[in-house]
N, C-alpha and C positions, 0 to 999 in steps of 0.2 A: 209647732202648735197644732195645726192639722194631721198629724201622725199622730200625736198624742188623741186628738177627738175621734181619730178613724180606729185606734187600738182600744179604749175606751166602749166605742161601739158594737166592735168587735165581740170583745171579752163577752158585751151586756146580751148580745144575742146566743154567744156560744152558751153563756150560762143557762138562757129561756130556753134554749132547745134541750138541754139535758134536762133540766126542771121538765118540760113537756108543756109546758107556758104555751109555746108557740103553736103546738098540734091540736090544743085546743081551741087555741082563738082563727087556727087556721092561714097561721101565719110566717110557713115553713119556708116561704119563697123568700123572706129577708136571709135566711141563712145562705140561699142560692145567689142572693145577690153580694154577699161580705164573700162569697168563694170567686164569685166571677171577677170583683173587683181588686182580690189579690191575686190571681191565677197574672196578670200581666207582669205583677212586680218580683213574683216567685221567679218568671222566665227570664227578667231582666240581670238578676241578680245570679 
């Protein structure tokens, strides 16, 4: 269930940042924080 919400979350930001959603509200550091928070599971895997 929590994979499902964190994929979900995921997607919903990669979408704002292609839109440009996020650059203008100044909100480009959630896309740095969905990188950082898979950067560990990429290593594990």
């Amino acid at each position: 269930m929590l994979f499902a919400l964190y994929y979900i979350f995921a997607i919903t930001v990669l979408v704002l940042h292609f839109s440009g959603f996020l650059a203008r509200r100044n909100l480009e550091w959630l896309l740095y924080v969905v990188a950082i928070t898979v950067f560990p599971a990429v290593i594990y895997l």
